[in-house]
C-alpha positions in Angstrom: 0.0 0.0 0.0 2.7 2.2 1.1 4.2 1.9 -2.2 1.4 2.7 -4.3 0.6 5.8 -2.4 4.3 7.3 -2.7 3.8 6.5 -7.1 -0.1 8.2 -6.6 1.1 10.9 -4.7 4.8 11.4 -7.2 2.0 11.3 -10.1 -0.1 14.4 -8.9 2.9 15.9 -8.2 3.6 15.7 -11.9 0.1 16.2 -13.3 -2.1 18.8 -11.0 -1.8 22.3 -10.1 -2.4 22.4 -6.5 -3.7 25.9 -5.8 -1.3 28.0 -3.7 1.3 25.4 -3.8 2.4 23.5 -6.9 3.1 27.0 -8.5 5.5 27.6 -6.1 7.0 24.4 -5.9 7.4 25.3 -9.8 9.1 28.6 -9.3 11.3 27.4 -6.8 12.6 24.8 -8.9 13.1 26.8 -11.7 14.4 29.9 -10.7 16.3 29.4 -7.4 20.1 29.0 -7.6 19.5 25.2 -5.9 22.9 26.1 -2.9 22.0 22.1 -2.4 23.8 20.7 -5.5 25.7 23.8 -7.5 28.7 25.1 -5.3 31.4 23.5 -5.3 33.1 21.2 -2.9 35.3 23.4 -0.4 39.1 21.8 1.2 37.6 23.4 4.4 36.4 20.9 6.8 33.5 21.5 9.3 34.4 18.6 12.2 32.0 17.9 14.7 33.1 15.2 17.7 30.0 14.1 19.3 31.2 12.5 23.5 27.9 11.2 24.7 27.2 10.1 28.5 25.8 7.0 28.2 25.1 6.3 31.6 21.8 5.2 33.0 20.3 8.6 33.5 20.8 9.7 29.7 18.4 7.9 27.9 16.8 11.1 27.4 19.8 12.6 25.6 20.6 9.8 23.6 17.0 9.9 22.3 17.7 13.7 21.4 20.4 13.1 19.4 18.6 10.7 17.4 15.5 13.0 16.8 18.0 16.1 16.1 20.7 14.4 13.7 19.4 15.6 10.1 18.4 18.7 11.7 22.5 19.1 12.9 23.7 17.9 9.5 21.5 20.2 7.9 22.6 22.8 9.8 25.9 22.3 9.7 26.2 21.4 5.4 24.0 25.4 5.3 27.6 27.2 5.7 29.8 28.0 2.9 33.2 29.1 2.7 34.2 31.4 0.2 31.2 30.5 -1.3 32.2 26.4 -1.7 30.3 23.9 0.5 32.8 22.6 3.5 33.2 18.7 4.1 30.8 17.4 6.9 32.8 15.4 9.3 31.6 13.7 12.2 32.7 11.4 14.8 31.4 9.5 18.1 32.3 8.8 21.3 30.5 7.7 24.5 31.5 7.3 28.3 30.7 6.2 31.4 28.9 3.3 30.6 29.8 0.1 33.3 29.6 -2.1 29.6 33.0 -0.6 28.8 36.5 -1.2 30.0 37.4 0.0 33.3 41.0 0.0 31.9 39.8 2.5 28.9 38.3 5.0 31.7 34.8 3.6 30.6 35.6 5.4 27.2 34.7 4.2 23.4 35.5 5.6 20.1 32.3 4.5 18.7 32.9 5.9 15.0 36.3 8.1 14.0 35.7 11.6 11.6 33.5 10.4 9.0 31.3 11.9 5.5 29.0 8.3 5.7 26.1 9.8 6.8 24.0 6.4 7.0 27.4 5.1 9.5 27.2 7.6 11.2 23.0 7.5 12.0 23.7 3.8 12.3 25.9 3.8 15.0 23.6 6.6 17.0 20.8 4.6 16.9 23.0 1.5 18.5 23.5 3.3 21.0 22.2 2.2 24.6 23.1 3.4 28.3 24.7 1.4 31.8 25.5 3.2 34.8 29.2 3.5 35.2 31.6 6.1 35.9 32.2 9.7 33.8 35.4 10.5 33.4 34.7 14.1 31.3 38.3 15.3 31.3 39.5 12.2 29.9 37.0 11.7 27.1 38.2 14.7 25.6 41.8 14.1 25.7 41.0 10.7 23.9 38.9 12.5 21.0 42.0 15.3 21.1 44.5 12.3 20.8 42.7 9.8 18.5 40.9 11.7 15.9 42.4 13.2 12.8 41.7 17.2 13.1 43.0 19.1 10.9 45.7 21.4 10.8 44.2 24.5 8.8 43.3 27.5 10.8 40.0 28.0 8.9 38.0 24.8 9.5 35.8 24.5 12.1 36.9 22.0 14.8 33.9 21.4 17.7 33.7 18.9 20.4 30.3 18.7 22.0 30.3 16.6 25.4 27.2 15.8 27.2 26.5 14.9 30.8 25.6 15.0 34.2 28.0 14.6 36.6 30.7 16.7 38.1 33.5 17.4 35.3 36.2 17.0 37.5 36.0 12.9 38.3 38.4 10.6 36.5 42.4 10.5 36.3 42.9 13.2 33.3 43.0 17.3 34.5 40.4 18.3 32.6 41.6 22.1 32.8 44.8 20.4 30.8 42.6 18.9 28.4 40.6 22.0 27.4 44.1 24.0 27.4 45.5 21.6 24.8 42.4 21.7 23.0 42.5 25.2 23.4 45.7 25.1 21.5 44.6 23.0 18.7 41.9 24.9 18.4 39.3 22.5 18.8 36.3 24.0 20.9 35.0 22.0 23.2 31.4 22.7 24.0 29.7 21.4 26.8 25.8 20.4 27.3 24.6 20.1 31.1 21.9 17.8 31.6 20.4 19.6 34.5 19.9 22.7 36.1 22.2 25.4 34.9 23.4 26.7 38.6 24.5 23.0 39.4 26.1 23.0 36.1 28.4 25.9 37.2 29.0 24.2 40.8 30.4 20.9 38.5 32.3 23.0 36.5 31.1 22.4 33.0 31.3 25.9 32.0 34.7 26.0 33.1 35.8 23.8 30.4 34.4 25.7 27.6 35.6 29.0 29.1 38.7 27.6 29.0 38.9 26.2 25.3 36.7 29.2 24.1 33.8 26.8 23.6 30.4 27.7 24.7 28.4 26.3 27.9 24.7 25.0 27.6 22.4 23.7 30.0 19.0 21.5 29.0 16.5 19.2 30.6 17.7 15.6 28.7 14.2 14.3 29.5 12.4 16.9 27.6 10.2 15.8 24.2 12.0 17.2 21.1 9.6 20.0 19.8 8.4 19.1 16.1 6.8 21.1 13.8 5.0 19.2 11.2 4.8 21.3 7.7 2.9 20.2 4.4 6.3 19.4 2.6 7.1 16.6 4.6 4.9 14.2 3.3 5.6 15.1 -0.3 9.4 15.4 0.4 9.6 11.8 2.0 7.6 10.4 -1.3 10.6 12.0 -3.5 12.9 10.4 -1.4 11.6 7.2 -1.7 12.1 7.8 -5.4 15.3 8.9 -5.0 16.3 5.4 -2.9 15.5 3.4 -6.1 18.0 5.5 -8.4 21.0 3.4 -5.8 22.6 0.5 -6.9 25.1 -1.3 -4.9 28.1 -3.0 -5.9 30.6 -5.1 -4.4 30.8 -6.6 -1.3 29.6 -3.9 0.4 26.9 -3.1 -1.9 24.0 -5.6 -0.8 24.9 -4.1 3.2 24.9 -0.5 2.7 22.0 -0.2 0.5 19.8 -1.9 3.5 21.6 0.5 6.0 20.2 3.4 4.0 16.6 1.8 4.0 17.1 1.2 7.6 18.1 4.8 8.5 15.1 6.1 6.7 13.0 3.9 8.8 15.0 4.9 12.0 14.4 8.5 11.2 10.5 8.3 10.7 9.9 6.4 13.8 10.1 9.6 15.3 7.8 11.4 12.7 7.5 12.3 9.0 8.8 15.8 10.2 12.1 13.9 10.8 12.1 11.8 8.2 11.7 14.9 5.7 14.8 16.1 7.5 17.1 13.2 6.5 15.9 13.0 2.9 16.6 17.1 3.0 20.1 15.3 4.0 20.3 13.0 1.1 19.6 16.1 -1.6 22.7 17.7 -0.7 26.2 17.1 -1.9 27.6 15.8 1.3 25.4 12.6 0.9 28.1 10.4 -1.3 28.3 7.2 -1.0 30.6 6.1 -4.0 32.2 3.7 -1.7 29.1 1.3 -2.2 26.7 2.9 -4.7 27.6 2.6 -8.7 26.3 5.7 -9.6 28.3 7.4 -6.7 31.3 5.6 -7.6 31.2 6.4 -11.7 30.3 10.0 -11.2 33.1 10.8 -8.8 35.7 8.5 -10.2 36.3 5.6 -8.0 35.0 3.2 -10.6 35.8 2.7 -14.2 32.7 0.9 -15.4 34.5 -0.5 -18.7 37.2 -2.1 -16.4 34.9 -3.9 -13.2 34.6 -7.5 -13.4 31.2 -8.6 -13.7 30.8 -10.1 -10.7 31.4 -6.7 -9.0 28.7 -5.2 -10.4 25.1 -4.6 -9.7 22.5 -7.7 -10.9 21.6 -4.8 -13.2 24.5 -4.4 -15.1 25.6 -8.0 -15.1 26.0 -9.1 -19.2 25.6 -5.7 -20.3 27.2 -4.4 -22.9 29.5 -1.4 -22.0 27.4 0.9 -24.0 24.1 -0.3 -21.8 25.9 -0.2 -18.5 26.7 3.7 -19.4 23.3 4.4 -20.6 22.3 3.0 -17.3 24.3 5.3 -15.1 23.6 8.4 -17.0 19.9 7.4 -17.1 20.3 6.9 -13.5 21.9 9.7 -12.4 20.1 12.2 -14.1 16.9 10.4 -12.4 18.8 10.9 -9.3 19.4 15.1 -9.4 16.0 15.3 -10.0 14.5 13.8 -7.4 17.0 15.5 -5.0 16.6 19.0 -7.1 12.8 18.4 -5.9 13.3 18.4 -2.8 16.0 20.8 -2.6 12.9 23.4 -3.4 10.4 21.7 -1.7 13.4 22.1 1.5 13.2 26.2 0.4 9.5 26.1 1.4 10.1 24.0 4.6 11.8 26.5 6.1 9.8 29.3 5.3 7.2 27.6 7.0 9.4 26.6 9.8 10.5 29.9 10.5 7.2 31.3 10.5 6.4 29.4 12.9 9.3 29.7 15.0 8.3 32.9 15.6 4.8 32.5 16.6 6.1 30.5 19.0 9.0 32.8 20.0 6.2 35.5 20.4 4.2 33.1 23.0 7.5 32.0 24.9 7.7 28.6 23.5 11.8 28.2 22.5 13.0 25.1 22.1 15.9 24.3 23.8 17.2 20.2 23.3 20.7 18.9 22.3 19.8 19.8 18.9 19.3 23.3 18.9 22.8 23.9 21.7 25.1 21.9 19.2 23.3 24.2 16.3 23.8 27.5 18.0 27.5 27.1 18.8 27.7 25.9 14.6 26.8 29.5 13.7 28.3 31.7 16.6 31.8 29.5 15.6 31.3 29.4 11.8 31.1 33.2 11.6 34.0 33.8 13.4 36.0 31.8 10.9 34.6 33.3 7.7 31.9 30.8 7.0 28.8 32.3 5.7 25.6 30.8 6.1 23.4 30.2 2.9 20.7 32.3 2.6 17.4 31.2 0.2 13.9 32.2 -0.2 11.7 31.8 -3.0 11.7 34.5 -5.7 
């Protein structure tokens, strides 16, 4: 059933003029410079280290994160630099968790800097909390030591922490760890589950004085606030188009292609508001995944289709001719920008409508305040001190 809604709905879409609406789904499409796919890809690097308390009290910020992830990503892939779109990368780390090794300080590198957005949803959503101890100081001088940041002055290098216990427990200074990230300049940023007085008394906003990060405070338990918009149901139908223009190949092919499937499903068992927010993900340039996908791979030049065996190949493409397995990709691909060119403009007027009614909701005190919207304030506040500019669009 669901499928022969998404081809009724992808079918009106094409054929009806929806008063108010399908004209300016039209205009947007046509006229806007789509920031989603034209600008090119920037050296500058936007790195984003996630340290996650998973201790028994956070399942409330674990379940944030999951809800907020797209909404980050999209955030975060909405700077340019010089007017070329940064590389996204992100990595994970949790602690205090009794599961992990005493010997490690309770601490996990769950996924080092990566651009695999379906990886890095995966490995979110895996995520699950046991009391243990929370070592802050020296979670952050593991992510300092162990990840690859980069070097360059002008990329933005965050780490985000989140907990609840006093900052100072566990064998690493954590003053010395936010000096060095200090000099490194990484940022640390720290999210207090809890009241924001306590959060003071257990010095979390020490550390991000220190490292010139920013402090936060928020109530972990708190339901994320979603705003349903009349896009979303239309912009998850595209998507669901835009799934079938993947083929995998290899051995990881099969694998990743059901990941993707699976992190759509992930995503819209919180709500189709969510949902719309990861396929807003999968529009934009930072969603490659030529390490699995044959159109990926071909476009950007990891695979020579004339020179894979055939047994490396999608079922597809197996026998063809080399003439038919080109057709195939262009055909393919060209399906593939235009599903994600779609929603791209349908994205424009999501957040028109999102903003309007962020302020109605401003103007009656209602302000969201979640994991989501702390890591997404200190991503503008930081990228504008750099030089990044954030990408402005709104319908003609």
């Amino acid at each position: 059933m669901k499928n022969i809604m998404t081809t009724l709905l992808i079918g009106l879409l094409g054929s009806l003029s929806i008063k108010g609406y399908a004209v300016t789904l039209e205009t947007s499409f046509q006229y806007v410079n789509n920031p989603f796919l034209k600008p090119p890809v920037s050296e500058r690097k936007i790195q984003i280290a996630i340290l996650f308390d998973t201790s028994n009290s956070m399942d409330g910020l674990i379940d944030q994160a999951k809800a907020r992830v797209w909404n980050i990503v999209n955030e975060a892939t909405s700077y340019r630099y010089q007017n070329e779109i940064p590389q996204l990368e992100i990595a994970l780390f949790q602690y205090g968790n009794s599961r992990l090794q005493a010997t490690s300080n309770f601490i996990q590198q769950i996924l080092p800097f990566s651009t695999d957005l379906d990886e890095i949803s995966k490995q979110l959503f895996a995520l699950t909390t046991s009391g243990g101890s929370e070592f802050c100081g020296a979670v952050i001088q593991q992510s300092l030591d162990e990840l690859s940041w980069s070097s360059h002055p002008n990329d933005l290098k965050m780490i985000y922490i989140a907990g609840n216990e006093p900052f100072n427990q566990g064998p690493i200074d954590y003053k010395k760890a936010c000096q060095f990230s200090k000099d490194k300049k990484v940022f640390v940023n720290t999210i207090y589950c809890g009241d924001y007085s306590q959060g003071q008394r257990e010095f979390w906003n020490d550390c991000a004085g220190i490292s010139n990060g920013n402090f936060f405070h928020i109530d972990a338990n708190k339901s994320i606030q979603q705003i349903a918009t009349p896009q979303d149901p239309i912009i998850n139908a595209y998507n669901d188009s835009l799934n079938k223009t993947y083929y995998g190949y290899g051995s990881l092919g099969n694998s990743k292609k059901m990941e993707q499937t699976a992190q759509d499903s992930n995503a819209e068992q919180y709500s189709q508001a969510i949902k719309a927010e990861r396929s807003i993900s999968k529009s934009k340039t930072v969603y490659k995944n030529d390490s699995w996908d044959i159109v990926d791979a071909v476009e950007n030049k990891q695979k020579d289709i004339t020179k894979m065996k055939d047994e490396e190949l999608p079922t597809e493409l197996k026998g063809k001719t080399t003439a038919e397995k080109e057709k195939f990709i262009k055909d393919k691909s060209q399906d593939r920008k235009r599903y994600q060119e779609k929603i791209a403009a349908l994205a424009i007027e999501r957040q028109n409508y999102l903003d309007a009614e962020a302020k109605k909701n401003a103007e009656q005190g209602k302000v969201a305040d979640d994991f989501g919207t702390s890591v997404n304030e200190t991503i503008k506040l930081k990228a504008v001190e750099l030089g990044f500019e954030k990408e402005v669009i709104k319908n003609p």
